[in-house]
N, C-alpha and C positions, 0 to 999 in steps of 0.2 A: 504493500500500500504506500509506504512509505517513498519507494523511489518510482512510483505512479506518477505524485507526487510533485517531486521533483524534476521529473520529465514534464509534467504538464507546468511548470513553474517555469523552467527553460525555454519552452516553447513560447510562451506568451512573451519572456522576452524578447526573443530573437522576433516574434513579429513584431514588437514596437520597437525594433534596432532600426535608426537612420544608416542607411549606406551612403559612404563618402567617397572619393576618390580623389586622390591627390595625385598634382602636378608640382615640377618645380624646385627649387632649394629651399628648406626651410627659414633659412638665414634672410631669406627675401620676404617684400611687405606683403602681408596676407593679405589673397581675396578671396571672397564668397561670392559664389555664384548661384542664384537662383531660379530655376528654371519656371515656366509656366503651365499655363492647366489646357487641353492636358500638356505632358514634356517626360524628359527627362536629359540625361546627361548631355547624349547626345544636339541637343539642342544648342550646345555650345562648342562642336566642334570648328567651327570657321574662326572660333573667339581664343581656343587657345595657343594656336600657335603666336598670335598677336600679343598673349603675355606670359612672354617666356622669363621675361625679368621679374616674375613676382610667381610670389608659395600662392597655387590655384588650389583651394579646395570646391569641389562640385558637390553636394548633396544631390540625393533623389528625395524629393519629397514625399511626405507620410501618403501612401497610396500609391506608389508608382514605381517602375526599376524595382531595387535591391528594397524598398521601405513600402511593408505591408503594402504589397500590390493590391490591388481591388477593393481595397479598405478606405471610403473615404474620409476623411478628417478634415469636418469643416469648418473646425475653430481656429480663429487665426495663431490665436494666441499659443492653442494648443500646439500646432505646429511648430511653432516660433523656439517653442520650450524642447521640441523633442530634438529640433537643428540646432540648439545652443549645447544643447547632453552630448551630441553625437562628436559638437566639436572641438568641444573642449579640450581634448588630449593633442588633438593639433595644432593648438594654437596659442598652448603654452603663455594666458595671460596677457599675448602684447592684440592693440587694437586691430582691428581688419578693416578692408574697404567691403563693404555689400551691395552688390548688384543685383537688381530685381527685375525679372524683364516678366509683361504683361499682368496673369496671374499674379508673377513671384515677386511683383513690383510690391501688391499689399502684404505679401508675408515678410517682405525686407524693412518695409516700414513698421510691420509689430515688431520685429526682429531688433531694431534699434531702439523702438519705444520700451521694450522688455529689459532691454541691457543695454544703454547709452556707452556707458564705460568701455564697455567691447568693442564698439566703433568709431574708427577714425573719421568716414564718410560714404556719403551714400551716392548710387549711382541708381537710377528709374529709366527703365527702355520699357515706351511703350506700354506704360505700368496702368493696370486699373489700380483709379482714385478715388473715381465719383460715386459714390451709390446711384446719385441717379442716374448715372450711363451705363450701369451696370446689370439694368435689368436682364431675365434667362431671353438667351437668344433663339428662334425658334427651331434651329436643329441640334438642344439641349432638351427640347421637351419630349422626344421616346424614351428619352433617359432617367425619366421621373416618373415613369410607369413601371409600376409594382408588377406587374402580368407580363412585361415586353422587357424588361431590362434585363432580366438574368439568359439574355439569351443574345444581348449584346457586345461589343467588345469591352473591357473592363475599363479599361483608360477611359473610355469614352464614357462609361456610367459614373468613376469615380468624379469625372469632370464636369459632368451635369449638376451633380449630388453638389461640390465644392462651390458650383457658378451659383446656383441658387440659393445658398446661403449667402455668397459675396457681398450683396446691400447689406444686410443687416451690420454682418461682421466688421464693413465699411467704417458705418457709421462709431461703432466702439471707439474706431482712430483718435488720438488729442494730438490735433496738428501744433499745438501748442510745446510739446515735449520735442521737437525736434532741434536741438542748437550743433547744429554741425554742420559742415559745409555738403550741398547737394548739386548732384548734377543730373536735371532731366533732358532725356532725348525721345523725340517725340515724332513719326512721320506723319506729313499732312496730309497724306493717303493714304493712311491707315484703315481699315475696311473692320478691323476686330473692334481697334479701341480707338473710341472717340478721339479724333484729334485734337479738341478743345481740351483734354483731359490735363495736356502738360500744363497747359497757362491756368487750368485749376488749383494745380496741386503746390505751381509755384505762388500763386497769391497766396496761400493759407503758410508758405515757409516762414511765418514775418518773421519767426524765433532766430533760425537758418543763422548760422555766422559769416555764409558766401554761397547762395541758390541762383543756378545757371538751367536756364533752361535752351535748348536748340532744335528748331524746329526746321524739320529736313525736308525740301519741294520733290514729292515724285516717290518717297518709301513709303512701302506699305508693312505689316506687319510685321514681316519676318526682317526683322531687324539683325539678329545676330548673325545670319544667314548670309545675308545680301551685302548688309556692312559693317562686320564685325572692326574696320579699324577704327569705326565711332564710338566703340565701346574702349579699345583701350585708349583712347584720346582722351575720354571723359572719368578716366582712371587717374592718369597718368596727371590734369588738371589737376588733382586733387590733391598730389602729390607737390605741384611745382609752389 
């Protein structure tokens, strides 16, 4: 009974274990990278050859990749808590840069609000802000059927389940707590996220110690994809 137990005690952890992946020399400034809903690592392959000078750590987020696949978890904060546990042995105390592209733009922003100290500065690609531009979009709603979902792909279920809590969860945000310097990049053809969304998120920075926003003619969502050297641009800013 006893090592029943203890199996099923393991178990349960390894499915709330964040999977990480790291690039880089330690000795270099930390980044985080956060991918979007759905995503995973992958998502930032165009991105990391462009920061070879810096210690990349990539999460998978709670429900995707390596981190409880199929499981959604659509608390921000909850997330936010299970990607500070996972990374803490990496990062050995000194601050990071966090990047948040779309989705993973509001978990970067609990991510900072949760642990200020942990963070040097913040970069937003692309990032949902707004509750109100965040309402479910209409090929997220087979995914909130009880009778049709379990027959769907999982990513695509865990991403409906996450989108649909995203207002609420939104709203939790205190734009107030943000005093660090922020870099949003935002394209004006963006077809997922509101392109208004950057110049939302910069007016509510007032705290911000240096809030840059850049708004790109002609990109459309896939931002890390198309032009991953605006992401370590908007790194490296940060830095200079």
């Amino acid at each position: 009974m006893l090592s029943l137990l203890l199996g099923a005690l393991c178990q349960f952890a390894s499915a709330a274990r964040v999977r990480v992946d790291v690039w880089g020399d330690p000795a270099h400034t930390p980044v985080i990278l956060i991918h979007g809903s759905p995503g995973g690592r992958a998502t930032w392959k165009q991105v990391l050859p462009k920061l070879s000078n810096y210690y990349v750590l990539v999460p998978d987020r709670p429900g995707y990749g390596g981190s409880s696949p199929g499981k959604a978890e659509t608390s921000l904060a909850a997330q936010s808590t299970r990607i500070w546990e996972a990374l803490r042995t990496h990062l050995d105390g000194r601050p990071a840069i966090v990047v948040g592209y779309s989705y993973g733009g509001a978990v970067a922003l609990r991510m900072v609000a949760d642990q200020p100290g942990d963070v040097a500065g913040l970069v937003l690609l692309a990032a949902t802000v707004n509750p109100a531009y965040e309402n479910l979009a209409w090929y997220y709603r087979p995914g909130r059927w009880p009778w049709l979902s379990w027959l769907l792909p999982r990513d695509y279920v865990v991403s409906a389940t996450e989108s649909a809590a995203l207002p609420a969860e939104l709203r939790l945000l205190d734009w107030n707590s943000y005093e660090l310097p922020v870099r949003i990049v935002q394209g004006k053809a963006d077809e997922v996220v509101d392109p208004r969304s950057g110049a939302w998120a910069l007016a509510r920075l007032v705290r911000s110690t240096d809030a840059q926003l850049e708004m790109v003619p002609g990109l459309k969502h896939d931002l890390p994809e198309k032009r991953p050297t605006l992401v370590e641009q908007a790194v490296r800013s940060l830095l200079d």
